[in-house]
Biopython code that builds the backbone (N, CA, C, O; Angstrom):
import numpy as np
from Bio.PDB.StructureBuilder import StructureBuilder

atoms = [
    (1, "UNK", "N", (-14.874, 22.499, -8.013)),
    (1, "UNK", "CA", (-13.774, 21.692, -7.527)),
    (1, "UNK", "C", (-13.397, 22.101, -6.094)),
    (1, "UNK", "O", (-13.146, 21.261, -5.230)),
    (2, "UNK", "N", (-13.364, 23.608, -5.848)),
    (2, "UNK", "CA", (-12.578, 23.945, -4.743)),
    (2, "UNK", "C", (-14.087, 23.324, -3.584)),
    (2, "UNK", "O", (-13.802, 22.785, -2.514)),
    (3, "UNK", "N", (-15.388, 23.482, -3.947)),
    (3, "UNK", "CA", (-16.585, 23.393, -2.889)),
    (3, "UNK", "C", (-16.153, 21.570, -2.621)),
    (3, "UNK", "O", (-16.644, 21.088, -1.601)),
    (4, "UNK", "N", (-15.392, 20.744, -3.387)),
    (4, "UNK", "CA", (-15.455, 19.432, -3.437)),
    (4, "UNK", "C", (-14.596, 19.132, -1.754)),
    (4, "UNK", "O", (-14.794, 18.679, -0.626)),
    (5, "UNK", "N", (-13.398, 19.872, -2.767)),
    (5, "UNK", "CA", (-11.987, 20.052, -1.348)),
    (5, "UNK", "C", (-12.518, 20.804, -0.151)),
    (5, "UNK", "O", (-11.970, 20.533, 0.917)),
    (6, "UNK", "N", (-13.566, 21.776, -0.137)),
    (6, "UNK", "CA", (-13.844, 22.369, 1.263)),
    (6, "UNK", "C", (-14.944, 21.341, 1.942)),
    (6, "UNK", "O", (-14.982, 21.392, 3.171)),
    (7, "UNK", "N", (-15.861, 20.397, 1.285)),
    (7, "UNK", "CA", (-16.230, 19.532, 1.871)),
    (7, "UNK", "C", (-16.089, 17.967, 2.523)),
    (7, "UNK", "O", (-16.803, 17.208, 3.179)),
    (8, "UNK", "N", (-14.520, 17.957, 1.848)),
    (8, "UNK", "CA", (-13.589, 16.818, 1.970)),
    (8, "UNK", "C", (-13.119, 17.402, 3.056)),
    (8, "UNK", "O", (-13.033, 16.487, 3.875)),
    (9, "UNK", "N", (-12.747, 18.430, 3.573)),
    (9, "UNK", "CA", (-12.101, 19.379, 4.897)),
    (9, "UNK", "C", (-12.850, 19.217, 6.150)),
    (9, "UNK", "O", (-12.223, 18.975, 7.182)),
    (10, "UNK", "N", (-14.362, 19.347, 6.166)),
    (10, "UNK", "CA", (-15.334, 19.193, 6.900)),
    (10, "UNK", "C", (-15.054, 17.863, 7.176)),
    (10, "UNK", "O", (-15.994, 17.557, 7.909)),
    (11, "UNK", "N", (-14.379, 16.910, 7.057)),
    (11, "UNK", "CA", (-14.741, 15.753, 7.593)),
    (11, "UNK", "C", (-13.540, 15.653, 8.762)),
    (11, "UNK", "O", (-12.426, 16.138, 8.564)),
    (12, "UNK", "N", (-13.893, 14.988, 9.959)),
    (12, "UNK", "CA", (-13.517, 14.976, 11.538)),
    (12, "UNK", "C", (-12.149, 14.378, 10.971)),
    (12, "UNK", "O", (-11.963, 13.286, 10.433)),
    (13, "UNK", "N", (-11.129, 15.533, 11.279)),
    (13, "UNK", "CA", (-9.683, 14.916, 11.321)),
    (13, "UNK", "C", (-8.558, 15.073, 10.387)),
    (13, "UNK", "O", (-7.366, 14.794, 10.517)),
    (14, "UNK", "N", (-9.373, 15.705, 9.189)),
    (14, "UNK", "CA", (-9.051, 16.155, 7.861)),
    (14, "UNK", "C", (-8.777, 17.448, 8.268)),
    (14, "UNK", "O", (-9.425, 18.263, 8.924)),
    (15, "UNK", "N", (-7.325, 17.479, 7.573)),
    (15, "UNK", "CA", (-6.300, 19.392, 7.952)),
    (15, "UNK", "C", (-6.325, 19.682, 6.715)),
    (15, "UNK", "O", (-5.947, 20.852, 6.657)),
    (16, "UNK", "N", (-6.568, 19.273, 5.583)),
    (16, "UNK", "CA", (-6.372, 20.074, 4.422)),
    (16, "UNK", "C", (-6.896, 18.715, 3.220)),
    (16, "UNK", "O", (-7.530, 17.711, 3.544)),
    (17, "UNK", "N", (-6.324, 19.130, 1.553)),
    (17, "UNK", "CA", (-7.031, 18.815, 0.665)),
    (17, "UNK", "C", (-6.428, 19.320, -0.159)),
    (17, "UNK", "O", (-6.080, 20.458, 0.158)),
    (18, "UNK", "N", (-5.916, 18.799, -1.746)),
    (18, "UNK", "CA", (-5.814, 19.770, -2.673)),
    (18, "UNK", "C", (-5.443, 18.499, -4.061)),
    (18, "UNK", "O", (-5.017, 17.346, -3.993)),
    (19, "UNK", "N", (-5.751, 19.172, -4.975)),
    (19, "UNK", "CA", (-5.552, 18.095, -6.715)),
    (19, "UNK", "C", (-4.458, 18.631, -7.129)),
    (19, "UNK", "O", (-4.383, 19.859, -7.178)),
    (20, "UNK", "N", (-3.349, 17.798, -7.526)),
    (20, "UNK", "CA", (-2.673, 18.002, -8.606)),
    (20, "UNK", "C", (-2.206, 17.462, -9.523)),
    (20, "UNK", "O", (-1.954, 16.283, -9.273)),
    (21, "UNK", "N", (-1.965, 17.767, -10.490)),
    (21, "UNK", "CA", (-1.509, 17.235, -11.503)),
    (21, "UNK", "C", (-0.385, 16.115, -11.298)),
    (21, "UNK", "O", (0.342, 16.244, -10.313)),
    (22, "UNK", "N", (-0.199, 15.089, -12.102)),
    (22, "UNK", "CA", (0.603, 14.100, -12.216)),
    (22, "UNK", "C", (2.117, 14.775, -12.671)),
    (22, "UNK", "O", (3.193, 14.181, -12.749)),
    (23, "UNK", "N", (1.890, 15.897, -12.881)),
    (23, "UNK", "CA", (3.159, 16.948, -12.996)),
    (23, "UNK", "C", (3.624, 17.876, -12.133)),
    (23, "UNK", "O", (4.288, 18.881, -12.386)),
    (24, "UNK", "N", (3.134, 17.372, -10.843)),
    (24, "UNK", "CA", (3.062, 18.120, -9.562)),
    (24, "UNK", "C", (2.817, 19.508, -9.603)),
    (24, "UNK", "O", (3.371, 20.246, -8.789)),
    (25, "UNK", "N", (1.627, 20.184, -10.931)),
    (25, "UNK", "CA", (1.133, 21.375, -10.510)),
    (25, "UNK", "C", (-0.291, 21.605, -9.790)),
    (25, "UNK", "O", (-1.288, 21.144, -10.346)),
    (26, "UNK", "N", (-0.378, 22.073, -8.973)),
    (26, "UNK", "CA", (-1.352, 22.008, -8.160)),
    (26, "UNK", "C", (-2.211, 22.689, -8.962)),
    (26, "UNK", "O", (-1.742, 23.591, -9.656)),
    (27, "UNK", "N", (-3.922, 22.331, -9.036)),
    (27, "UNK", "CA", (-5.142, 22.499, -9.815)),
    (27, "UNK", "C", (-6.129, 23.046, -8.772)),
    (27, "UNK", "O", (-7.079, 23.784, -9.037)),
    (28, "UNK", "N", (-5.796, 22.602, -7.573)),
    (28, "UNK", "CA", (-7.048, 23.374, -6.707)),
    (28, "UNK", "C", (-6.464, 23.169, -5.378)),
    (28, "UNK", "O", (-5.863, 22.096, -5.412)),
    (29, "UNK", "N", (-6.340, 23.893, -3.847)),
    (29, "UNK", "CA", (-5.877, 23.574, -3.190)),
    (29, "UNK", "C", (-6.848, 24.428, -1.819)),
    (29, "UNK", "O", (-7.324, 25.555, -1.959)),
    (30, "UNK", "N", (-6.956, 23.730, -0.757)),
    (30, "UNK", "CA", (-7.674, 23.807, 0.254)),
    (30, "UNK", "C", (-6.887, 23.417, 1.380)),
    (30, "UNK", "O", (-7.479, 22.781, 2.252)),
    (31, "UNK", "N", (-5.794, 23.641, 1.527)),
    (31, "UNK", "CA", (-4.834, 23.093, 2.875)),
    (31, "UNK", "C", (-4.377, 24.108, 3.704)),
    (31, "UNK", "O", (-4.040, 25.239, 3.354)),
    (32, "UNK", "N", (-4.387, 23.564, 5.005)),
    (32, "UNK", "CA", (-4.266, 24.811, 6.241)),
    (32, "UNK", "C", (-3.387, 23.676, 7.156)),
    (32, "UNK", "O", (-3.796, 23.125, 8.178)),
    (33, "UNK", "N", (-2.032, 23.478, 6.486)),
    (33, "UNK", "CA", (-1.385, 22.794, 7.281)),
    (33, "UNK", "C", (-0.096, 23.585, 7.211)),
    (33, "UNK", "O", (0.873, 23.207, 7.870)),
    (34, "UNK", "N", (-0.037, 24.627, 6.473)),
    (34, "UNK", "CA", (1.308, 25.542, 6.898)),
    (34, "UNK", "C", (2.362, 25.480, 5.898)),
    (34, "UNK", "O", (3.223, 26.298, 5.575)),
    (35, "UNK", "N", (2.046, 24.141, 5.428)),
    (35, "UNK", "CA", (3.405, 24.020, 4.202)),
    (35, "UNK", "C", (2.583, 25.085, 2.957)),
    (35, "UNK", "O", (1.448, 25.562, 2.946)),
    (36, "UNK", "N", (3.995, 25.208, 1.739)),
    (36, "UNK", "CA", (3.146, 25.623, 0.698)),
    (36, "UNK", "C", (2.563, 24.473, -0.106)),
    (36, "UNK", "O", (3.170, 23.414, -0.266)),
    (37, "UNK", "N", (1.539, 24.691, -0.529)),
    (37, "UNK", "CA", (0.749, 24.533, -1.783)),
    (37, "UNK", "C", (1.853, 23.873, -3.131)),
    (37, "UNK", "O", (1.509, 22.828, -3.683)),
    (38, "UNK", "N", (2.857, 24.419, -3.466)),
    (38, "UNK", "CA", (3.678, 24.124, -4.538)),
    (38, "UNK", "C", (4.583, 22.684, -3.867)),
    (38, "UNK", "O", (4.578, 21.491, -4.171)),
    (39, "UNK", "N", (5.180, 23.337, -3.026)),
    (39, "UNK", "CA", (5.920, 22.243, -2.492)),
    (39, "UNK", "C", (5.125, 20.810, -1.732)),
    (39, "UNK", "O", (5.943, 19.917, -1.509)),
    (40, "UNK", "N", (4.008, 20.550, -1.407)),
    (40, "UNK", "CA", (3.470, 19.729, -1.379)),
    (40, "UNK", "C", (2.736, 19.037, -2.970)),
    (40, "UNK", "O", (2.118, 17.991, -3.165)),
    (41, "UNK", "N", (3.037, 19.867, -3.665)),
    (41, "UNK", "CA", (1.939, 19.247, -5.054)),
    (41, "UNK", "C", (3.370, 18.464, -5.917)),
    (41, "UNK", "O", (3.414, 17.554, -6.745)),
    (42, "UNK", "N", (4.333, 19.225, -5.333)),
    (42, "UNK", "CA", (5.728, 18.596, -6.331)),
    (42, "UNK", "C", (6.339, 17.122, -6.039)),
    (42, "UNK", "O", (6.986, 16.373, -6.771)),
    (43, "UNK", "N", (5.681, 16.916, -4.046)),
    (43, "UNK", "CA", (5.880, 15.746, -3.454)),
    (43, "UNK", "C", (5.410, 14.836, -3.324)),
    (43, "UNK", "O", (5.823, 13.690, -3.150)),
    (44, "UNK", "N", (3.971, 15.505, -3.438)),
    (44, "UNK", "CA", (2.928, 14.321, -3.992)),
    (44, "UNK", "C", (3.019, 13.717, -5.200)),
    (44, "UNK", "O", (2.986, 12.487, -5.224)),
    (45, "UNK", "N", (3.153, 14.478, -6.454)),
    (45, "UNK", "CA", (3.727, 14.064, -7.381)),
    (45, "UNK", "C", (4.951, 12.753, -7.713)),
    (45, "UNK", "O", (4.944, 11.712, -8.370)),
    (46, "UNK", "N", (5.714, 13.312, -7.056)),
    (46, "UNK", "CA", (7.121, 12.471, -6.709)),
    (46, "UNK", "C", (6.953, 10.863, -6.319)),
    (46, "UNK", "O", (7.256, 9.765, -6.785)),
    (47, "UNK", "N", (6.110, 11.567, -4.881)),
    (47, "UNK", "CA", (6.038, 10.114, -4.589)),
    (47, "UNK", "C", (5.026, 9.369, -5.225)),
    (47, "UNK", "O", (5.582, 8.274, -5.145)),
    (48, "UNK", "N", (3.886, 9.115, -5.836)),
    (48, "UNK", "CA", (3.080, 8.364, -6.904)),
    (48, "UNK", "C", (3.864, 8.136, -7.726)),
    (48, "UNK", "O", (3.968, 6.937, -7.984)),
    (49, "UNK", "N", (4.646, 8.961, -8.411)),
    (49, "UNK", "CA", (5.551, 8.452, -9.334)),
    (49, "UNK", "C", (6.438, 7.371, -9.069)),
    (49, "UNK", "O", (6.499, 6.534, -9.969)),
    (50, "UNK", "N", (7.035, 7.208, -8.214)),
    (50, "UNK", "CA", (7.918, 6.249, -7.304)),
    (50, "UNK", "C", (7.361, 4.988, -6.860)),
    (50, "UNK", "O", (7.949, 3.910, -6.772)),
    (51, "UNK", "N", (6.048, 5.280, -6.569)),
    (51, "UNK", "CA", (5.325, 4.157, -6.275)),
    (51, "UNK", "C", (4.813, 3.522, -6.974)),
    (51, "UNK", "O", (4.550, 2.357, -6.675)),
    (52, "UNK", "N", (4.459, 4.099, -8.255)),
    (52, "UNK", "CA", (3.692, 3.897, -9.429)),
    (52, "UNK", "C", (4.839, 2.843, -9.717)),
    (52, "UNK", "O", (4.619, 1.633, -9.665)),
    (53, "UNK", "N", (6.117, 3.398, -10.034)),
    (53, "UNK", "CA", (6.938, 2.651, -11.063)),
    (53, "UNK", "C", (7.723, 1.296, -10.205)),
    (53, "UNK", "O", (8.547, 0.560, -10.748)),
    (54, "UNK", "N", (7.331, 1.180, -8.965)),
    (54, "UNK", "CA", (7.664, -0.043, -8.137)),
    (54, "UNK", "C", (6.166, -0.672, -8.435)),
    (54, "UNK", "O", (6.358, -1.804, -8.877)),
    (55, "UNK", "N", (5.192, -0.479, -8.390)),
    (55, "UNK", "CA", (4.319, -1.123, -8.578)),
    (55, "UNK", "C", (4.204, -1.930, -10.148)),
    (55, "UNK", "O", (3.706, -3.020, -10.429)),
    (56, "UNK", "N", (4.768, -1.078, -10.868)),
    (56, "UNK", "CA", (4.991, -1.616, -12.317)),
    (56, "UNK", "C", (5.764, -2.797, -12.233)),
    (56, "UNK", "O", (5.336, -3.874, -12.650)),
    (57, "UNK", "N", (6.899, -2.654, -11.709)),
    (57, "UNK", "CA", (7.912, -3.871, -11.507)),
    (57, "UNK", "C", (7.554, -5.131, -10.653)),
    (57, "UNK", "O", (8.119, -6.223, -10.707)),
    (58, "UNK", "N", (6.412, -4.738, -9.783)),
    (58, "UNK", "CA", (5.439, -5.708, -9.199)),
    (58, "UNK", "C", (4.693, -6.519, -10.030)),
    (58, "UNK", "O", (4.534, -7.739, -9.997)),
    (59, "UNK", "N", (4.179, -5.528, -10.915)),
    (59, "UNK", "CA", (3.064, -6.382, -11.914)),
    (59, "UNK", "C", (1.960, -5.710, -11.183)),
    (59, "UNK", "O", (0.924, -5.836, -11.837)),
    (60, "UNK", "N", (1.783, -5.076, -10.135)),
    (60, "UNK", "CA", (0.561, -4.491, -9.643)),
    (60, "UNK", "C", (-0.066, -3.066, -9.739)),
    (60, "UNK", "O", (-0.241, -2.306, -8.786)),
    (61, "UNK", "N", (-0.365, -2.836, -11.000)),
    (61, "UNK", "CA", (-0.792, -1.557, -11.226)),
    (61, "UNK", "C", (-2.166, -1.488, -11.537)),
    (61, "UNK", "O", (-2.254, -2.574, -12.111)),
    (62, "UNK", "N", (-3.147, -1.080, -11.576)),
    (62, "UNK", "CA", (-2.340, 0.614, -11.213)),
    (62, "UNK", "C", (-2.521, 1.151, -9.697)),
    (62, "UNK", "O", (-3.285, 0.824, -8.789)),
    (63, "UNK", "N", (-1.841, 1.788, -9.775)),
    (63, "UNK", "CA", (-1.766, 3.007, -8.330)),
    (63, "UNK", "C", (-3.921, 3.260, -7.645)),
    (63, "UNK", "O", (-4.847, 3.963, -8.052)),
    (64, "UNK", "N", (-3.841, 2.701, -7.022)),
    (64, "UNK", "CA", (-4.858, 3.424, -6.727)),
    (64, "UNK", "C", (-4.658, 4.638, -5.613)),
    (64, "UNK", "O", (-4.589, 5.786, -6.054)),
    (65, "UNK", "N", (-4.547, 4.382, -3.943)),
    (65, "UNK", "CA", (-3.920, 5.358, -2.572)),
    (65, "UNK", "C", (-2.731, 4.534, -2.286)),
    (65, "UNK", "O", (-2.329, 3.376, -2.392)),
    (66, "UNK", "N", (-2.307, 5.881, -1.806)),
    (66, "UNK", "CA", (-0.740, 5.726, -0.796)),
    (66, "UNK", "C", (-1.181, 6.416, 0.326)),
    (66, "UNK", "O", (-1.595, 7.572, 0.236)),
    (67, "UNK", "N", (-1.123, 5.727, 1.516)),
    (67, "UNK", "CA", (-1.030, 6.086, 2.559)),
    (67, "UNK", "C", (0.084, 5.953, 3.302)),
    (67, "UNK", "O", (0.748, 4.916, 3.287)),
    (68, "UNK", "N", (0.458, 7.243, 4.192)),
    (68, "UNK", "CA", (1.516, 7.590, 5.155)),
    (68, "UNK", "C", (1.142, 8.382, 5.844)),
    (68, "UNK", "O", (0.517, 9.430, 5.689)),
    (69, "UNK", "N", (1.751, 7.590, 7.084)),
    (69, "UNK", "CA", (1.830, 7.879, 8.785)),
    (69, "UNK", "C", (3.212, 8.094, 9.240)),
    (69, "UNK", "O", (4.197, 7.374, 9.075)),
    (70, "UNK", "N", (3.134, 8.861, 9.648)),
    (70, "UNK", "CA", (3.498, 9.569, 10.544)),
    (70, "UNK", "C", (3.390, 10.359, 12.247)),
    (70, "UNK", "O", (2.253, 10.724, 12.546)),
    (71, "UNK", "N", (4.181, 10.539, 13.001)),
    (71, "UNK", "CA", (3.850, 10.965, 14.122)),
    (71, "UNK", "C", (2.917, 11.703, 13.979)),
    (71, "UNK", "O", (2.027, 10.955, 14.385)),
    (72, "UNK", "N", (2.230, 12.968, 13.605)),
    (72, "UNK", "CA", (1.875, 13.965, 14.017)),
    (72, "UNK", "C", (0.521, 14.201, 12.690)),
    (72, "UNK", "O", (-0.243, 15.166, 12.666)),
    (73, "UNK", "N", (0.525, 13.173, 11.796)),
    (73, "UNK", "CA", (-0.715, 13.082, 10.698)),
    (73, "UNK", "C", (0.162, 11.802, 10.210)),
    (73, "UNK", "O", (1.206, 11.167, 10.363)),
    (74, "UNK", "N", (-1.452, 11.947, 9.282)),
    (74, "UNK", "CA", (-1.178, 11.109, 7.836)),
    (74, "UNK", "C", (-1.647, 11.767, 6.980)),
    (74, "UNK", "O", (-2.086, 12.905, 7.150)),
    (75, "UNK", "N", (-1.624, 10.963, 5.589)),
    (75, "UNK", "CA", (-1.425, 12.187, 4.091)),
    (75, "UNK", "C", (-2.133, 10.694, 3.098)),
    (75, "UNK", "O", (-1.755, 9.561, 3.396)),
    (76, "UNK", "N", (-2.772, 10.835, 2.381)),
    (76, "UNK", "CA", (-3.108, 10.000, 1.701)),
    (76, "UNK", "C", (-3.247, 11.110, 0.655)),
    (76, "UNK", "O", (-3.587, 12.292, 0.720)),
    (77, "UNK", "N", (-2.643, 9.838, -0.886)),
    (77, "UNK", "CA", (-2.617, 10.285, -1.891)),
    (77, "UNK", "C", (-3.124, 8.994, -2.837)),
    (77, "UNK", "O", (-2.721, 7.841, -2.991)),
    (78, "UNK", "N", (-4.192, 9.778, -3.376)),
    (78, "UNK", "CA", (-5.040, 8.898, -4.554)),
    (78, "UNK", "C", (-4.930, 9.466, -6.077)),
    (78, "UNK", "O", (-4.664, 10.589, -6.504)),
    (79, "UNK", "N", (-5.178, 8.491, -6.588)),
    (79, "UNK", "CA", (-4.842, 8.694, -8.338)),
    (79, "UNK", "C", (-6.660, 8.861, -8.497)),
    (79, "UNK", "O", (-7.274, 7.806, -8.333)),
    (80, "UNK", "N", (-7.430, 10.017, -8.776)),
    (80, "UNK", "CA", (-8.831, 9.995, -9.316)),
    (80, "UNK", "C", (-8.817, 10.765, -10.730)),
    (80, "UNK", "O", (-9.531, 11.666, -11.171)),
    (81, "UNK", "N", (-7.819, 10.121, -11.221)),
    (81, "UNK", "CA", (-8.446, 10.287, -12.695)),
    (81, "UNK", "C", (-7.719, 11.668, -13.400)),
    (81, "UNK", "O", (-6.881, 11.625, -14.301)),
    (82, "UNK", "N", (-8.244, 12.867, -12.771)),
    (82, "UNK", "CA", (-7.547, 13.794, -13.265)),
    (82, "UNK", "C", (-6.658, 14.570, -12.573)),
    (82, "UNK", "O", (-6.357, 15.658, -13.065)),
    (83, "UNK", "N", (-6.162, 14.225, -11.500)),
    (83, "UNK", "CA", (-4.816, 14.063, -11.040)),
    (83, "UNK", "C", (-5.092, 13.667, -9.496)),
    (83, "UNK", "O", (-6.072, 13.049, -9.079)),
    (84, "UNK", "N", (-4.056, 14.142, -8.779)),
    (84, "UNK", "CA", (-3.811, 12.965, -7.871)),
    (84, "UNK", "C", (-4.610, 13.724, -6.444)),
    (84, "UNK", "O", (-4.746, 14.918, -6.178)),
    (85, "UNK", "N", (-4.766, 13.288, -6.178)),
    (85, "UNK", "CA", (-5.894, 14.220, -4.768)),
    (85, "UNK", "C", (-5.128, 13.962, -3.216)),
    (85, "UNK", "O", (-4.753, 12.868, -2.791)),
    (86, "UNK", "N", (-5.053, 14.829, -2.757)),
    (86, "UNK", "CA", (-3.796, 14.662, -1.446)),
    (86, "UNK", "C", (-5.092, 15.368, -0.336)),
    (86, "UNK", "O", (-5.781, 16.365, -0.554)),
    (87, "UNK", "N", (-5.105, 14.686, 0.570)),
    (87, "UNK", "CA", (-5.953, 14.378, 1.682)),
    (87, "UNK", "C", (-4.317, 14.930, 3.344)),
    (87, "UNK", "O", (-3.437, 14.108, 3.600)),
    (88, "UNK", "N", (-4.363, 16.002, 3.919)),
    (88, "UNK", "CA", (-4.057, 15.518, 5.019)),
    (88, "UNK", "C", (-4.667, 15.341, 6.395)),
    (88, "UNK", "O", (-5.798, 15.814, 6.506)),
    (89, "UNK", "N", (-4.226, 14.843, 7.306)),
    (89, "UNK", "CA", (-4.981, 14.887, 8.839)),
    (89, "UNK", "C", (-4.233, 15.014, 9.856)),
    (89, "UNK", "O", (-3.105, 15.504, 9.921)),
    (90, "UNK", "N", (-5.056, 14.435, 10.885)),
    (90, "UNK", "CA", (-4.298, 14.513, 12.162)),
    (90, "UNK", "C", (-3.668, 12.937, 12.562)),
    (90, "UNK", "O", (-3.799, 11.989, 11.787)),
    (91, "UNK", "N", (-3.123, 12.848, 13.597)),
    (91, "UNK", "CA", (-2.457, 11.565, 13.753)),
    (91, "UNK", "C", (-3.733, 9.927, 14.431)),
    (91, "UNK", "O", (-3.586, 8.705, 14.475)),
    (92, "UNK", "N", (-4.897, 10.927, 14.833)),
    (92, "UNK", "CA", (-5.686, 10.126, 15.302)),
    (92, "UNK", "C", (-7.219, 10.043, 14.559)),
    (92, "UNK", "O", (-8.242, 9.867, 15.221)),
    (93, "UNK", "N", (-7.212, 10.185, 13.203)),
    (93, "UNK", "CA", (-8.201, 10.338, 12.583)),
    (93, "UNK", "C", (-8.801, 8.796, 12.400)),
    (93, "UNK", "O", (-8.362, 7.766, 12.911)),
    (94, "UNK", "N", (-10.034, 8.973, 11.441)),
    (94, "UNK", "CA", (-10.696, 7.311, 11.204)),
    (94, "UNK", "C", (-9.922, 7.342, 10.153)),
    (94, "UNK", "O", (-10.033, 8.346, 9.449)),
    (95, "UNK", "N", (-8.980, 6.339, 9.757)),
    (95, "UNK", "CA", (-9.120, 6.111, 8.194)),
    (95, "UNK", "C", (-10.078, 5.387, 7.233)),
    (95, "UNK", "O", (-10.047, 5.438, 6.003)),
    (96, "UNK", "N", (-11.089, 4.582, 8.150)),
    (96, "UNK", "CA", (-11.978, 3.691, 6.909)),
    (96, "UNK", "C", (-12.975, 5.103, 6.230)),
    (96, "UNK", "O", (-13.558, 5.062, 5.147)),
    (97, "UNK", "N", (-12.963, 6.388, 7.264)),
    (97, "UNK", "CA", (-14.054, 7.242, 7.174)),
    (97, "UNK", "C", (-13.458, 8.103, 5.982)),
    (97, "UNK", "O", (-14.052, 8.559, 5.004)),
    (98, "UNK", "N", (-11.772, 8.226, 6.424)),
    (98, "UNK", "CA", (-11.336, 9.052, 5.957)),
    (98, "UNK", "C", (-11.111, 8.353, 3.971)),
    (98, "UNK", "O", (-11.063, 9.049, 2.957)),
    (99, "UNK", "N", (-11.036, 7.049, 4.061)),
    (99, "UNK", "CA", (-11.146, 6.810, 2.821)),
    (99, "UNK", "C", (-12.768, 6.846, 2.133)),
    (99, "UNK", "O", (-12.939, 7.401, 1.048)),
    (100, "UNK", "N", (-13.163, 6.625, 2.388)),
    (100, "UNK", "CA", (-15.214, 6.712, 2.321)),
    (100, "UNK", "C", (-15.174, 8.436, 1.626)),
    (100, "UNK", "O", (-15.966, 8.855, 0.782)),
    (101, "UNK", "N", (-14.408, 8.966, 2.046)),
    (101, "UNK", "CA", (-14.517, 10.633, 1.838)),
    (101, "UNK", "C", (-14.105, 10.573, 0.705)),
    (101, "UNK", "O", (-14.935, 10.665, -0.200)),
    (102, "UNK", "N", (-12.441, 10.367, 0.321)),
    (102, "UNK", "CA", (-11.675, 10.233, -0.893)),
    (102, "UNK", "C", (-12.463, 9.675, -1.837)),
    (102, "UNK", "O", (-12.554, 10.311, -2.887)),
    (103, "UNK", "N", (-13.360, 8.138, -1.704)),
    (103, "UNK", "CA", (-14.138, 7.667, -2.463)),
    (103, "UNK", "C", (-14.863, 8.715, -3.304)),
    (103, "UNK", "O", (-14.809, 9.033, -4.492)),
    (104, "UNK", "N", (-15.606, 9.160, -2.179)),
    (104, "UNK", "CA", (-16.977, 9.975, -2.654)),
    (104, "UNK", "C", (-16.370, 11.287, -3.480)),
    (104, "UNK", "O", (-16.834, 11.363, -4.618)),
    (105, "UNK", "N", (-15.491, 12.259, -3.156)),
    (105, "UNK", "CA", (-15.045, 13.074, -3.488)),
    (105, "UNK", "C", (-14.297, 12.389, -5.276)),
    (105, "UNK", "O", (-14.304, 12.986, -6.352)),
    (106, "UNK", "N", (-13.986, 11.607, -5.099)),
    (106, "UNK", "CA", (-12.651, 11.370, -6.569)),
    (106, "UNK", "C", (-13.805, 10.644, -7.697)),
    (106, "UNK", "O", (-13.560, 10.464, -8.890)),
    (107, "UNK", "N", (-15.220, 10.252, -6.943)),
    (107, "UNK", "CA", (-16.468, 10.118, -8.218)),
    (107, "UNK", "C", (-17.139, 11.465, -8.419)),
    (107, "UNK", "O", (-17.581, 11.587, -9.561)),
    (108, "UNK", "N", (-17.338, 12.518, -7.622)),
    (108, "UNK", "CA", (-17.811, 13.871, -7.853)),
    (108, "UNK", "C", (-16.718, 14.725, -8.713)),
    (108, "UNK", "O", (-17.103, 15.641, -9.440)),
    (109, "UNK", "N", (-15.251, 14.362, -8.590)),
    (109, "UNK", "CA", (-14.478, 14.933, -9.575)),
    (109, "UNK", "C", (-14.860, 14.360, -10.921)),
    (109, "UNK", "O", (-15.123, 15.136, -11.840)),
    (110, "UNK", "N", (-14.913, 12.910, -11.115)),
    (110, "UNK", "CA", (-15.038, 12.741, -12.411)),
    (110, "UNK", "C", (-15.671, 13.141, -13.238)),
    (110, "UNK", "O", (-15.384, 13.393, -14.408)),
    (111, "UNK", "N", (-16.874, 13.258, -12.522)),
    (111, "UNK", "CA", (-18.495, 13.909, -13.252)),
    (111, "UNK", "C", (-17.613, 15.494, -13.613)),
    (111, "UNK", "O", (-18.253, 15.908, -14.580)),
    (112, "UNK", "N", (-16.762, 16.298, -13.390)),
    (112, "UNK", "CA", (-16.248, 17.564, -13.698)),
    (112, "UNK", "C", (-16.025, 17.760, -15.347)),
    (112, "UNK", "O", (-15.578, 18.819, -15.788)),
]
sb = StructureBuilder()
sb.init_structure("model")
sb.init_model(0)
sb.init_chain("A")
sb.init_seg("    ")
for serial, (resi, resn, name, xyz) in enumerate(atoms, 1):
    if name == "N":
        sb.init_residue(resn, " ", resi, " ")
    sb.init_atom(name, np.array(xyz, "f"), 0.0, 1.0, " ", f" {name:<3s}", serial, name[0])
structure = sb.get_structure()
């Protein structure tokens, strides 16, 4: 898992990486963006949850990514199955590349 997240890291623009649980406990974590580890797995959490349950009231479920921008990065958070996979970067990254990664990475988790 962790060789999955250090090769999701390798990709141009990508600051970090890490799975957690839909209970915001973090399962594997690879991030070098300064925050902790806990407190990002509790927010990621949070927010899928939030989004999840507006999407319910949409009629549009399920959750697949949430993406957010921001000045200084973005953070994408995907639902792959066995919990939620949090991607961050820099503010000028590719995102079609940066999703192509998430792809590939959240079918190599499943096979786990």
């Amino acid at each position: 898992m962790y060789q999955i997240l250090e090769e999701l890291n390798r990709t141009s623009g990508v600051t970090g990486s890490m799975l957690v649980g839909q209970d915001g406990i973090v399962i594997a974590a690879d991030l070098n963006t300064g925050a902790e580890d806990d407190t990002v797995g509790a927010l990621a959490a949070a927010i899928t949850s939030n989004v999840q349950k507006s999407l319910e009231r949409l009629r549009q479920t399920p959750l697949k990514q949430v993406t957010i921008e921001a000045e200084r990065g973005k953070i994408f958070l995907a639902d792959v199955g066995k919990g939620i996979l949090v991607v961050t970067t820099d503010s000028r990254v590719n995102i079609g590349l940066v999703r192509l990664e998430i792809k590939n990475a959240a079918s190599r988790l499943a096979l786990m």
